[in-house]
DSSP file (Angstrom, degrees, kcal/mol; ACC not computed):
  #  RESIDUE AA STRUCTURE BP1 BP2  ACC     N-H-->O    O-->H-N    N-H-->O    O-->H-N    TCO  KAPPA ALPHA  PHI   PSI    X-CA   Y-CA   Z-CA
    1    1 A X              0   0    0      0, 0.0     2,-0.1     0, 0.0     5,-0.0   0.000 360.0 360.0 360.0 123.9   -9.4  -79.8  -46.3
    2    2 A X    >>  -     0   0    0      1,-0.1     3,-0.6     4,-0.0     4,-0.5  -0.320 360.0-107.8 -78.7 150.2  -10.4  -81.8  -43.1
    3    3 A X  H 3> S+     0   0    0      1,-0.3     4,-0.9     2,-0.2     3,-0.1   0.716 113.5  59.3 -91.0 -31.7  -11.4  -79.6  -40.2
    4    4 A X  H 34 S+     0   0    0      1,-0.2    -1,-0.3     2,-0.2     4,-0.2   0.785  98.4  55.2 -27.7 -54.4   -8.3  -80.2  -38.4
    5    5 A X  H <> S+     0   0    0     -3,-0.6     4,-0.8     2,-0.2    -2,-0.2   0.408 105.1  59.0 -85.5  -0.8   -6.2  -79.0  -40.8
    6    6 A X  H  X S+     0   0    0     -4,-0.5     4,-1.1     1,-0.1    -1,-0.2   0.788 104.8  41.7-104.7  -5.4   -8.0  -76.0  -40.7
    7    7 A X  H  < S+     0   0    0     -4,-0.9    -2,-0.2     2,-0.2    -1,-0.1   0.076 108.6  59.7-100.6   6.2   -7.7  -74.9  -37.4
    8    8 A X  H  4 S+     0   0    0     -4,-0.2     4,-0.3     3,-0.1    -1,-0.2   0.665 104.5  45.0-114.9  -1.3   -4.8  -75.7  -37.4
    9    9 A X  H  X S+     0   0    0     -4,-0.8     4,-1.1     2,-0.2     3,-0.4   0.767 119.8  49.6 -59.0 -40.7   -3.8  -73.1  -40.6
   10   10 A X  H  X S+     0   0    0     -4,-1.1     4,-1.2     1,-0.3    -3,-0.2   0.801 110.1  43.6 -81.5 -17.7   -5.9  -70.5  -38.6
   11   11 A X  H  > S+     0   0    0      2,-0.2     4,-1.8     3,-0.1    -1,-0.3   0.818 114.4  53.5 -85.5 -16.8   -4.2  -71.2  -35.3
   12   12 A X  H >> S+     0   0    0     -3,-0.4     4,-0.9    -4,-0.3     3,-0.6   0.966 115.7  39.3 -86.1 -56.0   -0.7  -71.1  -37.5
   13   13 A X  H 3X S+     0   0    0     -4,-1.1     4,-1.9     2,-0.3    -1,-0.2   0.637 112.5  57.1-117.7 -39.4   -1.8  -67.3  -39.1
   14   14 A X  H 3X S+     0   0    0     -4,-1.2     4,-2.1    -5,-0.4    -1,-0.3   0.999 114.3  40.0 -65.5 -44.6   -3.2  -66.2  -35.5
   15   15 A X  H XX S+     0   0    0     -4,-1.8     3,-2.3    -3,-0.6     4,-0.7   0.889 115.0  48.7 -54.2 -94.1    0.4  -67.0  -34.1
   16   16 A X  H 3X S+     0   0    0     -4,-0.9     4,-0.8     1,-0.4    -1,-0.2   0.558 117.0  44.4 -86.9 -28.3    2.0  -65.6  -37.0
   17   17 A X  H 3X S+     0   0    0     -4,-1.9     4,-0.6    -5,-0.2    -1,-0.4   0.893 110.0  53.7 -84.4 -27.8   -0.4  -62.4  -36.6
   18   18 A X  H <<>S+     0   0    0     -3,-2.3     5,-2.4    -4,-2.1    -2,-0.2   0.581 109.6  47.4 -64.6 -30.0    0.1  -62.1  -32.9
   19   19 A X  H  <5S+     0   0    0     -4,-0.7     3,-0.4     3,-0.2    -1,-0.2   0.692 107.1  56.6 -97.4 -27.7    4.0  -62.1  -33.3
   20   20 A X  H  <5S+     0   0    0     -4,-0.8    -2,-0.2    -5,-0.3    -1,-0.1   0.689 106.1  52.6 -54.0 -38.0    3.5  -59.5  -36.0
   21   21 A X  T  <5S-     0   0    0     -4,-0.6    -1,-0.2     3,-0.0    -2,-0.2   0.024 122.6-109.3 -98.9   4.1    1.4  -57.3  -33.0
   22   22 A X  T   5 +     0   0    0     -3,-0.4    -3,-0.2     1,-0.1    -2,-0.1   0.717  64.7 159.0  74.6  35.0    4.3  -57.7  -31.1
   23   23 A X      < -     0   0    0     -5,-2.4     2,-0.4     1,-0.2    -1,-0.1  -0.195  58.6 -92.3 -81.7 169.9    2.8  -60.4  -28.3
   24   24 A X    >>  -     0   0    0      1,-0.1     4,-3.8    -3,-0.1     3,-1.7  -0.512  34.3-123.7 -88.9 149.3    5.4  -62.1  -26.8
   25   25 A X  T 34 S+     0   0    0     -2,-0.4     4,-0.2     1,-0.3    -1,-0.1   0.777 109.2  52.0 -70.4  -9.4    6.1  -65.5  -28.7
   26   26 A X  T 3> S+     0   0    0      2,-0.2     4,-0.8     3,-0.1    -1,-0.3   0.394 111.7  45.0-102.7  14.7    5.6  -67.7  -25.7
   27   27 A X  H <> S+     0   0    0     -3,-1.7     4,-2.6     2,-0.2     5,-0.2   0.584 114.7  52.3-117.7 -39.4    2.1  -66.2  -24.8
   28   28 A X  H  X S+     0   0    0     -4,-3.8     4,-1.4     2,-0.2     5,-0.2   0.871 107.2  48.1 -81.7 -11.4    1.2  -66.4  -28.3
   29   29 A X  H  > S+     0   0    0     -5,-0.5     4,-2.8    -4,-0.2     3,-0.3   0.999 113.3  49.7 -74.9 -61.3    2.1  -69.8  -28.7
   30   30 A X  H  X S+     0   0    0     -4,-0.8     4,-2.8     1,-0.2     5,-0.3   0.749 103.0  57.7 -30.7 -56.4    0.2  -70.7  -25.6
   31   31 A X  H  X S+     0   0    0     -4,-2.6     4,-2.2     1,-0.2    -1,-0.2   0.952 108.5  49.8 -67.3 -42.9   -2.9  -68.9  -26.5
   32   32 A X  H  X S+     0   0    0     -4,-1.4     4,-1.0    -3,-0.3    -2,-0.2   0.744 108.3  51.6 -67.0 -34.1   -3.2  -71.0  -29.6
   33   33 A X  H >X S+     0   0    0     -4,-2.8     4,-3.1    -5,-0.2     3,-1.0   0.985 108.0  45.5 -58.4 -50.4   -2.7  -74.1  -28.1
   34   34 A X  H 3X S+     0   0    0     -4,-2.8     4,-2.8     1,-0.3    -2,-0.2   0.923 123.9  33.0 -81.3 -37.6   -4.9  -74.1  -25.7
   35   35 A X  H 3X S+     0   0    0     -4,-2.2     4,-0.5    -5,-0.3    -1,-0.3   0.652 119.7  54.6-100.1  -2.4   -7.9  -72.7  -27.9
   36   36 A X  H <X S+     0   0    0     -4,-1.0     4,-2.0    -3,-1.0     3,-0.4   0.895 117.8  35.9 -65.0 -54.7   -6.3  -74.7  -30.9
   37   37 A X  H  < S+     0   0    0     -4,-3.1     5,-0.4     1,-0.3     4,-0.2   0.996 121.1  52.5 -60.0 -53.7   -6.6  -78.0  -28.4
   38   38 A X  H  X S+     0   0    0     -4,-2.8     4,-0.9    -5,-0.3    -1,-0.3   0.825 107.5  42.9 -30.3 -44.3   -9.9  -76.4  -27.1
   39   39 A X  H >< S+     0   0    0     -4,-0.5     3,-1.3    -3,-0.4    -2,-0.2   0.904 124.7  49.5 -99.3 -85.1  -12.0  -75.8  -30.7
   40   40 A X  T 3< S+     0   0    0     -4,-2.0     2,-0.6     1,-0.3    -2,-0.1   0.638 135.8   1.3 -44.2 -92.0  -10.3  -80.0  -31.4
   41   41 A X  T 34 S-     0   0    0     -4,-0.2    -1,-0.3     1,-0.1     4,-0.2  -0.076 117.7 -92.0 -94.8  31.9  -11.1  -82.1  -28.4
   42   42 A X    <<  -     0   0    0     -3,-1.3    -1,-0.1    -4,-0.9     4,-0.1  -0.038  38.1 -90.8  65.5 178.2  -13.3  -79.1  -26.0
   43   43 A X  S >> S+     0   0    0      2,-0.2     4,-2.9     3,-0.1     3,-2.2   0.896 118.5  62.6 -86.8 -62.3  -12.1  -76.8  -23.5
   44   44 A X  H >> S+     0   0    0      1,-0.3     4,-1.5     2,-0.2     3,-0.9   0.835 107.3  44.6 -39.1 -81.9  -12.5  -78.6  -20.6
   45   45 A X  H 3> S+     0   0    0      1,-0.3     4,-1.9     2,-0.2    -1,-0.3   0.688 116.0  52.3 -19.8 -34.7   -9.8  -81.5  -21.8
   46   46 A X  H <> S+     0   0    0     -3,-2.2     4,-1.0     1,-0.3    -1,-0.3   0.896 105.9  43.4 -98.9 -52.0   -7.8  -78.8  -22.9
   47   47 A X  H <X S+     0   0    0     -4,-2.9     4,-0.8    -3,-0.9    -1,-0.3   0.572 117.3  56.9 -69.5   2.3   -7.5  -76.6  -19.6
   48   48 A X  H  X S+     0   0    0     -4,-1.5     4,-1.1    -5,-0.4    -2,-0.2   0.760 109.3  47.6 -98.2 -31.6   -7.0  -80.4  -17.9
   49   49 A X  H  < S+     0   0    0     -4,-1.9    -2,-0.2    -5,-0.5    -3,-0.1   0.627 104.1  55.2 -75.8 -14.2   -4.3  -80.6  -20.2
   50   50 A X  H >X S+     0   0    0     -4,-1.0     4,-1.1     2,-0.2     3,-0.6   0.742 111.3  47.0  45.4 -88.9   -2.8  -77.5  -19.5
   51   51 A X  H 3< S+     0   0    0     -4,-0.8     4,-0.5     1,-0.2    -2,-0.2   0.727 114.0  41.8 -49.1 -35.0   -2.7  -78.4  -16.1
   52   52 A X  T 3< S+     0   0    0     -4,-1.1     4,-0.3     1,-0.1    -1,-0.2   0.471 107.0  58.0-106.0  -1.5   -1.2  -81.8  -16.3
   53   53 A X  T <4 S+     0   0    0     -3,-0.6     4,-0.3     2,-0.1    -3,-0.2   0.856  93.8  62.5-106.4 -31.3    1.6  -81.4  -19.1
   54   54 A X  S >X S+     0   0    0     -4,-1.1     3,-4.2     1,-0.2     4,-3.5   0.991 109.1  42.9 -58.1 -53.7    3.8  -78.7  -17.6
   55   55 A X  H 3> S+     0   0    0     -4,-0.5     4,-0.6     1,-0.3    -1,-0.2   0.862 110.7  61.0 -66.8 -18.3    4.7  -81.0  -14.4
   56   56 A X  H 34 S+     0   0    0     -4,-0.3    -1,-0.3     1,-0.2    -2,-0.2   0.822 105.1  38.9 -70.5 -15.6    5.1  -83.5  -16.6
   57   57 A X  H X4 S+     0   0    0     -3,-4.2     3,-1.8    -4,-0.3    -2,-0.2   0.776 106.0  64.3 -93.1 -37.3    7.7  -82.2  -18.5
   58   58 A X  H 3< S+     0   0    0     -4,-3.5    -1,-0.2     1,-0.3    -2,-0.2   0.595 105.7  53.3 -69.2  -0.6    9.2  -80.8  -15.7
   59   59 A X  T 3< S+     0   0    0     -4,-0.6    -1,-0.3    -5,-0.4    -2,-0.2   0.542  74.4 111.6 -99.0  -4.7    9.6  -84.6  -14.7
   60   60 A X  S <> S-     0   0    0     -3,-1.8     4,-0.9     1,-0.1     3,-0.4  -0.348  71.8-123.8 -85.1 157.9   11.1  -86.2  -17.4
   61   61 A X  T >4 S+     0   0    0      1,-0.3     3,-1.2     2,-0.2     4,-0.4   0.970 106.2  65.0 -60.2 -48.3   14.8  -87.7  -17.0
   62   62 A X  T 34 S+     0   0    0      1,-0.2     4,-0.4     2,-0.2     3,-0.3   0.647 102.9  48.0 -74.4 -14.9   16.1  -85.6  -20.0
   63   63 A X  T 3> S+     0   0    0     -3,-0.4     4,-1.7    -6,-0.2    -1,-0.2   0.717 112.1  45.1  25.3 -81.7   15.5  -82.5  -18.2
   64   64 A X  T << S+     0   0    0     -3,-1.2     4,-0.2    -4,-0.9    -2,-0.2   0.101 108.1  62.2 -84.0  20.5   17.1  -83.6  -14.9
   65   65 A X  T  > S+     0   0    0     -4,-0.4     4,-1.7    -3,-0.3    -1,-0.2   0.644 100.6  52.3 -99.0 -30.8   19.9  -84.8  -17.1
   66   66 A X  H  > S+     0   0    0     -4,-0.4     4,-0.9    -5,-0.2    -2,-0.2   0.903 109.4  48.5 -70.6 -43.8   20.5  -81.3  -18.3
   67   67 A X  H  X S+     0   0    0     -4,-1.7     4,-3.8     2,-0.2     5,-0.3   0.939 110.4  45.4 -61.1 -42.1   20.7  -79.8  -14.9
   68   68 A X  H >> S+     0   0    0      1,-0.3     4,-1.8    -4,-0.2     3,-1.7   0.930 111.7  57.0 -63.3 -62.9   23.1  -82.1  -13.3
   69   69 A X  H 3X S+     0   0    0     -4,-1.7     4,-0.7     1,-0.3    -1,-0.3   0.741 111.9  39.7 -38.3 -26.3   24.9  -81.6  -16.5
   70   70 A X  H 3X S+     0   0    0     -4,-0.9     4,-3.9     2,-0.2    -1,-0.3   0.942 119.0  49.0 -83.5 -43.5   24.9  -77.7  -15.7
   71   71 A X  H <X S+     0   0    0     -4,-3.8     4,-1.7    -3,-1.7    -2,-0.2   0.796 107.3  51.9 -69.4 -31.6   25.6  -78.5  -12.0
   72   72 A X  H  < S+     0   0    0     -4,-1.8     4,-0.3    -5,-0.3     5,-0.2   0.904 113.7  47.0 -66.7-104.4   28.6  -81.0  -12.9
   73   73 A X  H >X S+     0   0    0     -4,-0.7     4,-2.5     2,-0.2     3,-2.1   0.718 115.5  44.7 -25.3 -60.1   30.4  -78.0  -15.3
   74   74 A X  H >X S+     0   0    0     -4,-3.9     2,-1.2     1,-0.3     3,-0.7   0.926 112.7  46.6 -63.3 -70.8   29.9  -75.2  -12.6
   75   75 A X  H 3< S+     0   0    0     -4,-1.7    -1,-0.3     1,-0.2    -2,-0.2   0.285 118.6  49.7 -51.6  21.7   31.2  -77.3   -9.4
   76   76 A X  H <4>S+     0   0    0     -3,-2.1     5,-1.6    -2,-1.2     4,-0.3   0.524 111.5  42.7-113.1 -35.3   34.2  -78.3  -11.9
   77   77 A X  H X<5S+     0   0    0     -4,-2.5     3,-3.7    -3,-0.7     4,-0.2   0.977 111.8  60.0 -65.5 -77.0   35.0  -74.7  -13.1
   78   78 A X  T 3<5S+     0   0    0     -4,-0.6    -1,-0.2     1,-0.3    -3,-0.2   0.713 107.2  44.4  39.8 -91.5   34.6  -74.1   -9.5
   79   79 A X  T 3 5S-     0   0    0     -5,-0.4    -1,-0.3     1,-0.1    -2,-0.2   0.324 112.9-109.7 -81.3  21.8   37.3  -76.4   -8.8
   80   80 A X  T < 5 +     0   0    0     -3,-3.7     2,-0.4    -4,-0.3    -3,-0.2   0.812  52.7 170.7  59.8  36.0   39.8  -75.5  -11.4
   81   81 A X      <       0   0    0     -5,-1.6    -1,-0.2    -4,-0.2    -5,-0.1  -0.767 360.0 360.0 -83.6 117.1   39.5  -78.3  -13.4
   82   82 A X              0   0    0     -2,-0.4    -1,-0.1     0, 0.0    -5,-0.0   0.206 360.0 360.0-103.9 360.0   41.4  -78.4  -16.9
């Protein structure tokens, strides 16, 4: 077993114990990425990555494709469109 693949069965069993303790699933997910990505490529990289991935996702097209899409349905319900 490669050392990867063992951190990454112990970060899947800390998650899976952490949801068990009743942490909230997006806080446990979180803590195990970052100290999964942390114990692979260091901490620093990992809190830089951290930082830099949310806005990135919050930038992608398919994203702002879902919101006009929300924004298009409400301004048509809105306008009584059948």
């Amino acid at each position: 077993m490669t050392d990867d693949m063992a951190v990454g069965l112990a970060g899947f069993a800390a998650l899976f114990l952490m949801i068990l303790l009743q942490v909230p699933v997006g806080i446990a997910m979180a803590l195990v990425g970052v100290i999964g990505t942390g114990i692979l490529i260091g901490f620093e990289p990992a809190l830089a990555l951290l930082a830099i991935e949310p806005s990135a996702a919050l930038a992608s097209e398919s994203l702002a494709i879902i919101a006009m899409f929300l924004v298009m349905g409400n301004l048509a319900h809105a306008g009584a469109v059948r």
